[in-house]
PyMOL commands that place a pseudoatom at each C-alpha (Angstrom):
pseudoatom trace, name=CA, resn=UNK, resi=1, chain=A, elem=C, hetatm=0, pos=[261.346, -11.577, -106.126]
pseudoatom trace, name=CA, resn=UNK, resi=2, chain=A, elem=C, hetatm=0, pos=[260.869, -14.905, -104.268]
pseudoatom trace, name=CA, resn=UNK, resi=3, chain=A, elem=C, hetatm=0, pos=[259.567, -18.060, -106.064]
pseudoatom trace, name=CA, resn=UNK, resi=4, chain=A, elem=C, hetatm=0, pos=[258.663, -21.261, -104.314]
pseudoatom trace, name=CA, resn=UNK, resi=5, chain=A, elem=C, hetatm=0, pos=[257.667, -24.359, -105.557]
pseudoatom trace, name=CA, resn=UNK, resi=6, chain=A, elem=C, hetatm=0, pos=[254.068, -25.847, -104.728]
pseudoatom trace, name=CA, resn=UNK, resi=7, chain=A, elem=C, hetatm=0, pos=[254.844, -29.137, -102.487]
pseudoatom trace, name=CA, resn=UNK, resi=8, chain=A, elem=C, hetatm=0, pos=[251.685, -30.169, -104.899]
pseudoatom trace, name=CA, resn=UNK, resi=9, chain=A, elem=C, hetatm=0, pos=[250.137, -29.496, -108.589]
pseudoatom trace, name=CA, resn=UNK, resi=10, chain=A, elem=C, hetatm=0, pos=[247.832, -26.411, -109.004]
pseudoatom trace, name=CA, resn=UNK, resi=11, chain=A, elem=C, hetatm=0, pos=[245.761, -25.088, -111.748]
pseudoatom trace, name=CA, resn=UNK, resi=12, chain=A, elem=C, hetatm=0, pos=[246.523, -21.890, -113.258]
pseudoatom trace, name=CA, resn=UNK, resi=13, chain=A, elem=C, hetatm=0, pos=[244.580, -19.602, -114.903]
pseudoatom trace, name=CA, resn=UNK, resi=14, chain=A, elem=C, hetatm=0, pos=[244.946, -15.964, -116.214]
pseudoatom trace, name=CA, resn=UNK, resi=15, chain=A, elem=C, hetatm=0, pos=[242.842, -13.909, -112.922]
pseudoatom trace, name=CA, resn=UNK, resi=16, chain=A, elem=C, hetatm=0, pos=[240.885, -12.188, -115.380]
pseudoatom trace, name=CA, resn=UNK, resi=17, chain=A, elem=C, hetatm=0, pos=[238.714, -15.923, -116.380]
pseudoatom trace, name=CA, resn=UNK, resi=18, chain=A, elem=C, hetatm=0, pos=[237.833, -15.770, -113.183]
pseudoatom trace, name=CA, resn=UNK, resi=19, chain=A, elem=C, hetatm=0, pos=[234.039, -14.016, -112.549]
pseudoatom trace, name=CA, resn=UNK, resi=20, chain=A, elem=C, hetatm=0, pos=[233.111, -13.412, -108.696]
pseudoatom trace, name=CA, resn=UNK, resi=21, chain=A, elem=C, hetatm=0, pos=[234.574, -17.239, -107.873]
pseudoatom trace, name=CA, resn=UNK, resi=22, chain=A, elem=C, hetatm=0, pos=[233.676, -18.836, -111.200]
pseudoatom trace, name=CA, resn=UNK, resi=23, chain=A, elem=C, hetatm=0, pos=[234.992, -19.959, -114.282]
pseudoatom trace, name=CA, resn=UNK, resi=24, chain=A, elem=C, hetatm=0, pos=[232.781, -20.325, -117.936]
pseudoatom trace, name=CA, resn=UNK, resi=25, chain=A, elem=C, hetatm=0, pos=[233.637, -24.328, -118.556]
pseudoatom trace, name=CA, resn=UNK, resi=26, chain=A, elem=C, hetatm=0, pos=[233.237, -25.342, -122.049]
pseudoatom trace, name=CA, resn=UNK, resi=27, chain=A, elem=C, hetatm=0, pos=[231.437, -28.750, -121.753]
pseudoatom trace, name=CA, resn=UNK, resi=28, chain=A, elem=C, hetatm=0, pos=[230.197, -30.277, -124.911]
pseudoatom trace, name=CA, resn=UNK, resi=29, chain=A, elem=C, hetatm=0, pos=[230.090, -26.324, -126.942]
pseudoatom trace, name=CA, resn=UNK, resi=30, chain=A, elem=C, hetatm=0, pos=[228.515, -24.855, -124.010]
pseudoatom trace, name=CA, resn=UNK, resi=31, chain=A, elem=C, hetatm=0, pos=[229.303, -22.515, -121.547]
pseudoatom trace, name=CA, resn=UNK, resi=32, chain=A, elem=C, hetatm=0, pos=[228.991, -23.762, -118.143]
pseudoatom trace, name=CA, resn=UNK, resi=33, chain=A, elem=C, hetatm=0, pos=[229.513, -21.464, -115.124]
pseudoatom trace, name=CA, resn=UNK, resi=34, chain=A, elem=C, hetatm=0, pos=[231.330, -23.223, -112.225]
pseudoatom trace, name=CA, resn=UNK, resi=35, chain=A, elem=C, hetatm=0, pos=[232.227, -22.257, -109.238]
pseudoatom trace, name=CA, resn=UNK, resi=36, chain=A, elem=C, hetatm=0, pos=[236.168, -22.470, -107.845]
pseudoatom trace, name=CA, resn=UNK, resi=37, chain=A, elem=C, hetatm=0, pos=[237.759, -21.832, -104.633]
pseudoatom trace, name=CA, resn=UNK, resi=38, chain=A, elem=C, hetatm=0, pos=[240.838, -19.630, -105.857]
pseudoatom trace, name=CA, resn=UNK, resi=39, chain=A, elem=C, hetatm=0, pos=[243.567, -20.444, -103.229]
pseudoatom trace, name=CA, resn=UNK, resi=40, chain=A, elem=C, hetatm=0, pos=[245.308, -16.660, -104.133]
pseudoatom trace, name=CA, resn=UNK, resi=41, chain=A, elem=C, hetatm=0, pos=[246.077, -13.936, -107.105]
pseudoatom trace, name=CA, resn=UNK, resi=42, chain=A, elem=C, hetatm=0, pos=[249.468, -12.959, -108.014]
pseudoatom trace, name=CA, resn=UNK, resi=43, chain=A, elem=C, hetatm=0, pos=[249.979, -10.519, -110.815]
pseudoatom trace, name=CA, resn=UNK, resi=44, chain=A, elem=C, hetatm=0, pos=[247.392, -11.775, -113.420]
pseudoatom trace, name=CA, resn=UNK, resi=45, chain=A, elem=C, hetatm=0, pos=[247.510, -15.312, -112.595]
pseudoatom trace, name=CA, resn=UNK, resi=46, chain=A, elem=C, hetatm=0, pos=[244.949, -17.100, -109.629]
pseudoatom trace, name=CA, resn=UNK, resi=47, chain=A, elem=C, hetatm=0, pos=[245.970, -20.027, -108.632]
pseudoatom trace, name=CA, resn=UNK, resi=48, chain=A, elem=C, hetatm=0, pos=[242.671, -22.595, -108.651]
pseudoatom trace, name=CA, resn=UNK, resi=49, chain=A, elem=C, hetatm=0, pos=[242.378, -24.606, -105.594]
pseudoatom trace, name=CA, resn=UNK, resi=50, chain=A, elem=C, hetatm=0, pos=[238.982, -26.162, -106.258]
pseudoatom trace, name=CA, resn=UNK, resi=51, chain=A, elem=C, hetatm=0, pos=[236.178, -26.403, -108.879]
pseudoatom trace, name=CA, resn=UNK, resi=52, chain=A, elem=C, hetatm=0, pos=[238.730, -27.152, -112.053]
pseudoatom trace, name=CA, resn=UNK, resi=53, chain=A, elem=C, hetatm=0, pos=[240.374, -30.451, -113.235]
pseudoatom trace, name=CA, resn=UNK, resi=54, chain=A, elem=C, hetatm=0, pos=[243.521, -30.200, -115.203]
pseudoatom trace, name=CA, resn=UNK, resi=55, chain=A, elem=C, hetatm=0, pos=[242.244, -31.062, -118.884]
pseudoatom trace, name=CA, resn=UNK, resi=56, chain=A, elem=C, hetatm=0, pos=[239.217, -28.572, -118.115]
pseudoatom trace, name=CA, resn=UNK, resi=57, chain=A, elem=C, hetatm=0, pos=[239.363, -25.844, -120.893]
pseudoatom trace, name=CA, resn=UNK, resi=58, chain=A, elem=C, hetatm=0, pos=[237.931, -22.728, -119.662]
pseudoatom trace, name=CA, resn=UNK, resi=59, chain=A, elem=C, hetatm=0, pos=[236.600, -19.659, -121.750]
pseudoatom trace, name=CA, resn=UNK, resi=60, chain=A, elem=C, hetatm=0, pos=[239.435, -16.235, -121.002]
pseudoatom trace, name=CA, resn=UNK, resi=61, chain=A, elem=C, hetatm=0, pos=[237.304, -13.764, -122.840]
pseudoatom trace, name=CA, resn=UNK, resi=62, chain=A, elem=C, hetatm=0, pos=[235.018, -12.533, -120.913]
pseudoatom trace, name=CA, resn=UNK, resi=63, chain=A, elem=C, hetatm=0, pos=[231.313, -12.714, -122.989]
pseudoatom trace, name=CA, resn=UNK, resi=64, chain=A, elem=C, hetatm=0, pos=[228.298, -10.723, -122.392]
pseudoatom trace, name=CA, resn=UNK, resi=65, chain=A, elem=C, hetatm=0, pos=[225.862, -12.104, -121.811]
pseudoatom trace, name=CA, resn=UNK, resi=66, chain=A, elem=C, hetatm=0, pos=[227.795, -15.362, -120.628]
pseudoatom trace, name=CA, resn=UNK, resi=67, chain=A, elem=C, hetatm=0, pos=[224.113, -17.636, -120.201]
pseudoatom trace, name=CA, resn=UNK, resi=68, chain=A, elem=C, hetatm=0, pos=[224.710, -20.663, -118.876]
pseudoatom trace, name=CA, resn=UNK, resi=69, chain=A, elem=C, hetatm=0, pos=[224.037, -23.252, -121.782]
pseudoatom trace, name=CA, resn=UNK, resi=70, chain=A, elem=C, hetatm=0, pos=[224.616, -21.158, -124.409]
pseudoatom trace, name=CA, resn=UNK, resi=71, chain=A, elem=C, hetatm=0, pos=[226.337, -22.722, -127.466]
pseudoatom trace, name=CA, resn=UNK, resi=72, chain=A, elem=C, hetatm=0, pos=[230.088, -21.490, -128.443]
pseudoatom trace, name=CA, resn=UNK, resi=73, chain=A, elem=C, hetatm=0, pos=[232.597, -22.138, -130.815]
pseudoatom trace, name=CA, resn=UNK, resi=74, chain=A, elem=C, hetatm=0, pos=[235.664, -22.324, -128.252]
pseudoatom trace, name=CA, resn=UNK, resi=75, chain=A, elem=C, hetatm=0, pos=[239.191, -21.956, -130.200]
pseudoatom trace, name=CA, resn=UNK, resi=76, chain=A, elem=C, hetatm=0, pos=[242.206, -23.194, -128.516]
pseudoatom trace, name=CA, resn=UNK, resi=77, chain=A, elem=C, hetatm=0, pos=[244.765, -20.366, -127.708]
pseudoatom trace, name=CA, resn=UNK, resi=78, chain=A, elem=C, hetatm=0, pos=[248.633, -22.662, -127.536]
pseudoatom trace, name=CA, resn=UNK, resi=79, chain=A, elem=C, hetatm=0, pos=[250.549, -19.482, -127.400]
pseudoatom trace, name=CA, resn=UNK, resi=80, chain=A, elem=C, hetatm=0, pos=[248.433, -18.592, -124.210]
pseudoatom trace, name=CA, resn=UNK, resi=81, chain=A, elem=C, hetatm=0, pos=[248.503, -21.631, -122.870]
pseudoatom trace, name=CA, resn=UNK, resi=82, chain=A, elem=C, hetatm=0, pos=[252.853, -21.387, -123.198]
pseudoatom trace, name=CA, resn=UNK, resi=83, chain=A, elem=C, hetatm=0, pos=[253.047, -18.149, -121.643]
pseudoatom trace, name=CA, resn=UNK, resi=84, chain=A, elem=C, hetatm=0, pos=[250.704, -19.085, -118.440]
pseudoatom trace, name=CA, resn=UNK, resi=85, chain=A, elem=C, hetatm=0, pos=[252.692, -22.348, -118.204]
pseudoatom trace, name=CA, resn=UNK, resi=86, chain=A, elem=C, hetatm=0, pos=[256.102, -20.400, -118.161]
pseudoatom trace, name=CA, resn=UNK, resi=87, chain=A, elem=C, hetatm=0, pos=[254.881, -17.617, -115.775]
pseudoatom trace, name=CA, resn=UNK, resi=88, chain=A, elem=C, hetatm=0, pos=[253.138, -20.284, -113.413]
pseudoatom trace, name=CA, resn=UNK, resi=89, chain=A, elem=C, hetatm=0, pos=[256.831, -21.670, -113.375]
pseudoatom trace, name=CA, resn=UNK, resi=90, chain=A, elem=C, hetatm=0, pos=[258.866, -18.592, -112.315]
pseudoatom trace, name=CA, resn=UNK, resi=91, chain=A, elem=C, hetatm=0, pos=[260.330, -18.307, -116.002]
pseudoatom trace, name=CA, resn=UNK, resi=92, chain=A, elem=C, hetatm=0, pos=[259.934, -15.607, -118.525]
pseudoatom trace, name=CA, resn=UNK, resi=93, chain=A, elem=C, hetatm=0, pos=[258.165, -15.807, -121.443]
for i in range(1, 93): cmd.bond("trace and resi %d" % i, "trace and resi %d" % (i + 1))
show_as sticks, trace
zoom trace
């Protein structure tokens, strides 16, 4: 196991938000589908290297149909957001 810090900040997010180089935004109780540039996968994690902001919130369920403009109810998930911030980190949950 080798870990390395990032000489910069990236965005994490669990690989399975991530839909053929997009991400389903929530903007304003909408899903939005935006593209990102994922820089590379490792385990269940891809590391965003374009298209997300950090204070984005993204949709990690994966909702058929996902229709761009379609009105949700998004729910935040903390104890997700804990676990992808210690893994993204090196530690263990």
């Amino acid at each position: 196991r080798l870990t390395v810090k990032s000489r910069e900040p990236r965005l994490v997010v669990p690989s399975t938000a991530v839909h053929n180089n997009e991400v389903y935004r929530v903007v304003d109780d909408r899903l939005e589908r935006s593209p990102v540039s994922v820089a590379y996968q490792q385990n269940d994690l891809a590391v965003i290297e374009q298209g997300l902001s950090a204070g984005d919130q993204i949709i990690v369920d994966d909702p058929v149909p996902a229709i761009d403009g379609m009105a949700i109810k998004p729910r935040r998930d903390a104890a997700l957001e804990q676990q992808l911030r210690a893994r993204a980190l090196g530690e263990r949950p």
